[in-house]
C-alpha positions as CSV (number, residue, x, y, z in Angstrom):
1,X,-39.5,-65.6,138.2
2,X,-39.2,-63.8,141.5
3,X,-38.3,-60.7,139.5
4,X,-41.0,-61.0,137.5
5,X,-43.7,-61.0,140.0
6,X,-42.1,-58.1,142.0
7,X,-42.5,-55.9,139.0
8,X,-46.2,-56.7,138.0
9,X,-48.9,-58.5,139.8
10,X,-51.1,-60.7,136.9
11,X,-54.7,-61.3,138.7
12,X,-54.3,-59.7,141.8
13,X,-53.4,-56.4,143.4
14,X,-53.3,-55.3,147.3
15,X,-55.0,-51.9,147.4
16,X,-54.9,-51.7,151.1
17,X,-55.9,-52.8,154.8
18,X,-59.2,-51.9,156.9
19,X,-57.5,-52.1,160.4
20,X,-61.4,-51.8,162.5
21,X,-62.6,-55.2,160.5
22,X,-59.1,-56.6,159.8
23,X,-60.1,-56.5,156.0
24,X,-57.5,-56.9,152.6
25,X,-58.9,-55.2,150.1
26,X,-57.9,-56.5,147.0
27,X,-58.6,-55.3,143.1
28,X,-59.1,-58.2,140.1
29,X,-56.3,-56.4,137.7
30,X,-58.0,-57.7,134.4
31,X,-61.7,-55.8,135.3
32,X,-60.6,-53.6,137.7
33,X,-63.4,-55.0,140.4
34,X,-62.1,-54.2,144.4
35,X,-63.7,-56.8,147.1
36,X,-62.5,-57.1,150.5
37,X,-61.1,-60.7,152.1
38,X,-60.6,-61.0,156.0
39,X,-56.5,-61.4,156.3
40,X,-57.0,-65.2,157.5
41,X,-59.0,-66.1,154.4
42,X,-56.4,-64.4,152.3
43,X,-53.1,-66.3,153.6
44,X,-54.9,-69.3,153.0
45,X,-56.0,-68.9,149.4
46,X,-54.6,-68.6,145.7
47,X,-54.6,-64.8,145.8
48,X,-51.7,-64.5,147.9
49,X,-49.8,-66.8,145.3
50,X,-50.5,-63.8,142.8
51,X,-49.2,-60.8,144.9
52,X,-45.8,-59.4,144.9
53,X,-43.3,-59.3,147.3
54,X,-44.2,-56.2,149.1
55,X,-47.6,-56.6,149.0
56,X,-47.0,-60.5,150.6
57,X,-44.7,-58.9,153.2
58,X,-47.1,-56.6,154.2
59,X,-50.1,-59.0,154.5
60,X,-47.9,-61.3,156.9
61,X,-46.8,-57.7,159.1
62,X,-50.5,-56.6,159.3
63,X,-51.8,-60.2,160.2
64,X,-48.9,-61.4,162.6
65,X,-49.6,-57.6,164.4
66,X,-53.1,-58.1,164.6
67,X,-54.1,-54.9,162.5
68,X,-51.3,-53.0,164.6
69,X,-48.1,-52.2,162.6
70,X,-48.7,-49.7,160.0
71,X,-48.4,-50.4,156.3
72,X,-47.7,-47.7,153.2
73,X,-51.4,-49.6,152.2
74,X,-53.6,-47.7,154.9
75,X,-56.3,-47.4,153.3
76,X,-57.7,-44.6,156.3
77,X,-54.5,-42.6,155.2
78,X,-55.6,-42.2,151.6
79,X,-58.2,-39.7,152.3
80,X,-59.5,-37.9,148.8
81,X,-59.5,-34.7,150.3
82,X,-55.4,-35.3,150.9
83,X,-55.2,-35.7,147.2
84,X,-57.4,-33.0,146.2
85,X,-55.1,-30.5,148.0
86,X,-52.0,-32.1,146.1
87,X,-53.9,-32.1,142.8
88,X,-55.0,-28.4,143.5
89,X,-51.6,-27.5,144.4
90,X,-49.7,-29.0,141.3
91,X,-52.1,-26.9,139.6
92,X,-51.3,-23.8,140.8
93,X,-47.6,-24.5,140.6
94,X,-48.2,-25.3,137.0
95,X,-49.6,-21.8,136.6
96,X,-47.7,-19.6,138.2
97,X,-44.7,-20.9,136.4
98,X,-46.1,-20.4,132.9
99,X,-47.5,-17.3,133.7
100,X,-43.9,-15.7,135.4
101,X,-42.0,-17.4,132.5
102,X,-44.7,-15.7,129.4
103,X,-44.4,-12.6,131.1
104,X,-40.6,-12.7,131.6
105,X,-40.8,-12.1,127.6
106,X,-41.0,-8.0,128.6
107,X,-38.9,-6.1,131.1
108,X,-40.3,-3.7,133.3
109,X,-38.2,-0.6,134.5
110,X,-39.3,1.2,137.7
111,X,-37.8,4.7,137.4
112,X,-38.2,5.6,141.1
113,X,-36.0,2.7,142.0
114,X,-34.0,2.5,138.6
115,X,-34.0,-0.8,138.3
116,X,-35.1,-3.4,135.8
117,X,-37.0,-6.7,136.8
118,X,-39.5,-8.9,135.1
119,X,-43.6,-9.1,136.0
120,X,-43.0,-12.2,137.6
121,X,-40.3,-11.4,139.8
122,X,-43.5,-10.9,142.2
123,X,-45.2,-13.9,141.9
124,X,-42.5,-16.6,141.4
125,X,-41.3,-17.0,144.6
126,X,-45.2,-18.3,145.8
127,X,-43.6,-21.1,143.7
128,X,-41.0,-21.9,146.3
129,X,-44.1,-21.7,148.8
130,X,-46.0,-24.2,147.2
131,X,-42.8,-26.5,146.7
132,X,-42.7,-26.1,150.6
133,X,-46.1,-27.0,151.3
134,X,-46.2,-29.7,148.6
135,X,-42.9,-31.1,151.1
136,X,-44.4,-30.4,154.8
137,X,-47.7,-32.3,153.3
138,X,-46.2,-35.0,151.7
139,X,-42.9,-35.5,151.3
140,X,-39.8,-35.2,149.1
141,X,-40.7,-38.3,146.2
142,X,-44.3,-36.6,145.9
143,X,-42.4,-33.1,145.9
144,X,-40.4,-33.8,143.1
145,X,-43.5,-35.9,141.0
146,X,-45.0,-32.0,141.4
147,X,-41.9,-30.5,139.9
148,X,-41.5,-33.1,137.2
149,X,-44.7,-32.6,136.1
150,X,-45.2,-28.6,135.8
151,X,-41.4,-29.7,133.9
152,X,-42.8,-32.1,131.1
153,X,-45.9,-29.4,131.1
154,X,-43.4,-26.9,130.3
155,X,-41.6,-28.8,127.8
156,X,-44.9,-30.1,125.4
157,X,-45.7,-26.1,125.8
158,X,-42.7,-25.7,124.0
159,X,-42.8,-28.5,121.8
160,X,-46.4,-26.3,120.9
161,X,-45.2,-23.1,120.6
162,X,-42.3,-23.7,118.4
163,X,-44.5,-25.9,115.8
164,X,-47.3,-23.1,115.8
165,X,-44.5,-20.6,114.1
166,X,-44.3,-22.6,111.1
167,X,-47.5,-22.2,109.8
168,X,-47.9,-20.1,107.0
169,X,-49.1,-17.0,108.0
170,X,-52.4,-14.9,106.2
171,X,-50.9,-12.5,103.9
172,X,-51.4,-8.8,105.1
173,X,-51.2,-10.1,108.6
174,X,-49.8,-7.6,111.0
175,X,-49.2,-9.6,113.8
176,X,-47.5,-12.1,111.9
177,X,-43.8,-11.5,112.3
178,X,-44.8,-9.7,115.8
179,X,-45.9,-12.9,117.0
180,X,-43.1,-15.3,115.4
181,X,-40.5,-13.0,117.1
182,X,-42.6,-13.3,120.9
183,X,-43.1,-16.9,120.5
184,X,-39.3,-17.4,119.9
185,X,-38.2,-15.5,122.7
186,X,-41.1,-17.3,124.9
187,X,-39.5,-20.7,124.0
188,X,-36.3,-19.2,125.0
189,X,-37.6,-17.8,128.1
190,X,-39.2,-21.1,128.8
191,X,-36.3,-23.1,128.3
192,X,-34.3,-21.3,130.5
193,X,-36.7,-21.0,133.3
194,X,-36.8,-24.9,132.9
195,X,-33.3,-25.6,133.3
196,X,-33.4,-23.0,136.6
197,X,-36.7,-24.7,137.7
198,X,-34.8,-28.0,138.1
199,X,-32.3,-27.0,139.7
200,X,-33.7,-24.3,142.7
201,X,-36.7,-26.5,143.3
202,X,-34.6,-29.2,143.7
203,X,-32.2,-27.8,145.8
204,X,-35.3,-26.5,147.8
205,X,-36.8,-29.7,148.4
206,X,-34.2,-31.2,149.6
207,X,-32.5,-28.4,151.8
208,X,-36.5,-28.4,153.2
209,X,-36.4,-32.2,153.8
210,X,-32.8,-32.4,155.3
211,X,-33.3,-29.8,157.7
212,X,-36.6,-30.8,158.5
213,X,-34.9,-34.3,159.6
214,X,-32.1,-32.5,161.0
215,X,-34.1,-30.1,164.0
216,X,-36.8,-33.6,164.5
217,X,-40.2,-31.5,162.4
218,X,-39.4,-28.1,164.3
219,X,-38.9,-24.7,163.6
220,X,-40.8,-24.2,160.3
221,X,-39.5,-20.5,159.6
222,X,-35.7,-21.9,159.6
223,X,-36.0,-24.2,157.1
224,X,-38.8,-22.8,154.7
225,X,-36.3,-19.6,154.6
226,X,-32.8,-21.7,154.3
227,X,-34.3,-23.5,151.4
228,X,-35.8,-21.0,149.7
229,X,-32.7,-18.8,150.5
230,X,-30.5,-20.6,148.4
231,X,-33.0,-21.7,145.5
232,X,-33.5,-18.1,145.0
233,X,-29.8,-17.4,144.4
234,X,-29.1,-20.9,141.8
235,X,-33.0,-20.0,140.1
236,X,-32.2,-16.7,139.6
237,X,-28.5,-16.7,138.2
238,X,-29.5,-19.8,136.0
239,X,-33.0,-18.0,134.4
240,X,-31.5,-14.2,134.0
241,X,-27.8,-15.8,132.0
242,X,-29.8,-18.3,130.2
243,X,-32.4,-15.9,128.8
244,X,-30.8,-13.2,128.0
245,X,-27.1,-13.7,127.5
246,X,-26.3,-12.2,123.9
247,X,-29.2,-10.1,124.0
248,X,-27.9,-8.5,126.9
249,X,-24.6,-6.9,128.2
250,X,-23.6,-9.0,131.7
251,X,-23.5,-6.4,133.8
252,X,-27.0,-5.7,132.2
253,X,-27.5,-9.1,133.2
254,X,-25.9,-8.8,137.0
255,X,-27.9,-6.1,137.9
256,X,-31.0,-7.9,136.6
257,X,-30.3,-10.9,138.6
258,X,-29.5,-8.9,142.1
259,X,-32.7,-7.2,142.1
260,X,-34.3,-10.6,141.7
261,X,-32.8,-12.4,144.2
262,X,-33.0,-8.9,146.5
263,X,-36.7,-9.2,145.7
264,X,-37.2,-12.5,146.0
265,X,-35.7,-12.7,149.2
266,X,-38.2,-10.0,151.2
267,X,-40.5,-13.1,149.9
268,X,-38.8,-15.8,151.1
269,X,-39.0,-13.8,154.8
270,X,-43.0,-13.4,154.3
271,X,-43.5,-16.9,152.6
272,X,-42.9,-18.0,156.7
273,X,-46.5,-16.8,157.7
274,X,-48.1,-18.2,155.2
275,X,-46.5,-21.3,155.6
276,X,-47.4,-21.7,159.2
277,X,-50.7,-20.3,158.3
278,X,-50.9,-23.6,155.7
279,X,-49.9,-26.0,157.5
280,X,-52.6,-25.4,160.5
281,X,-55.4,-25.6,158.1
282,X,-54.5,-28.3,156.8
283,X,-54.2,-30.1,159.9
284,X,-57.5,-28.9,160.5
285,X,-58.9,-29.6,157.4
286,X,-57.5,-33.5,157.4
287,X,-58.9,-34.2,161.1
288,X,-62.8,-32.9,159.7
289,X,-62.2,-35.0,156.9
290,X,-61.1,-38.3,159.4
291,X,-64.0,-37.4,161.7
292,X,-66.2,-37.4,159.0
């Protein structure tokens, strides 16, 4: 029964506290209606009978304190220009990683250099940027929500793509074969970059997270640059084999995947000032919002 009520809450649900008037506020579950109940009032009625374990520990720590201890149900923490910033930054994760992984479909060869990279070499790492701002801002569980998402994105894009090839195409179509043969390497290109997403952000979030514990919050530029060190090396190893292995000859592929990480890498030095740049306005832009 316990069990039960830890999982799902069947009347009542505690939304949050209101420290300055010592408020619960409290949402019906079956019409969605919020109202607010002064902490005494609530101990001693039926609601509390409905709530779960947390939510009943966390009543009796913010009451017993007096409104002091804080609670993961702040409601003055849960500010919607916070979210908007984390909304606005999934999306921009989301595109940059379909738009480097559609245009990884054609290689690019820079004859004063002599090398041969793809368009997105130069915008992929301002994933790893946003991965690190997504962690400074709000941790590693709300980090890897952003990476699962752009993820499950990436694989119903697929899902798509691959379905769209097997309609019939209009007779005396030109583009008809041209575009069967793009959208296949697309889902290729895509399915690779997924498996090398996974893995590099992950890596990168927590590297970012552990070393951020590790040196107490300080020194920004070491652990930005650590992370995104070593998630450059596992992304781009992962992404170049996957994709073109068979199509390719391995040193083709080598060569490929050290001008990546080389290139990556000047960005992973820059991505610092940004970062630092980042993370003061949003500290700037949270305390307008709280003054407000």
């Amino acid at each position: 029964m316990v069990g039960d009520k830890e999982v799902e809450n069947s009347k009542y649900k505690l939304l949050g506290f209101e420290n300055s008037k010592s408020l619960a506020v409290i949402m019906v579950v079956s019409t969605g209606k919020v109202f607010k109940v002064k902490l005494s009032e609530l101990l001693s009625s039926e609601i509390v009978d409905d709530l779960n374990k947390a939510e009943i520990k966390n009543v009796y720590k913010k009451f017993y304190s007096r409104g002091a201890t804080l609670t993961a149900y702040e409601i003055t923490d849960r500010h919607e220009k916070s979210w908007m910033i984390y909304v606005v930054l999934n999306l921009l994760l989301f595109l940059l990683y379909i738009f480097t992984n559609v245009v990884a479909t054609k290689l690019a060869y820079i004859e004063q250099l002599d090398i041969v990279v793809t368009p997105g070499v130069f915008l992929y790492p301002l994933t790893f940027l946003i991965v690190d701002l997504l962690n400074e801002f709000y941790g590693f569980r709300l980090a890897r929500r952003a990476i699962l998402f752009v993820l499950s994105s990436n694989a119903l894009i697929i899902v798509l793509l691959g379905a769209s090839t097997y309609f019939p195409g209009l007779p005396g179509w030109k583009l008809d074969v041209p575009y069967n043969e793009v959208i296949g390497h697309v889902s290729s290109v895509l399915v690779a970059s997924s498996v090398s997403f996974l893995f590099s952000e992950y890596v990168n979030s927590y590297m970012l997270c552990k070393i951020k514990e590790l040196t107490s919050s300080r020194f920004l530029f070491l652990r930005v640059f650590l992370s995104t060190f070593f998630a450059v090396i596992i992304d781009s190893f992962f992404f170049c084999f996957i994709a073109f292995y068979g199509a390719m000859q391995n040193n083709e592929i080598l060569g490929i995947v050290y001008v990546q990480i080389a290139i990556k890498m000047c960005f992973a030095v820059f991505n610092v000032f940004p970062a630092y740049g980042a993370r003061t306005l949003f500290k700037r832009y949270m305390a307008g919002a709280q003054a407000a």
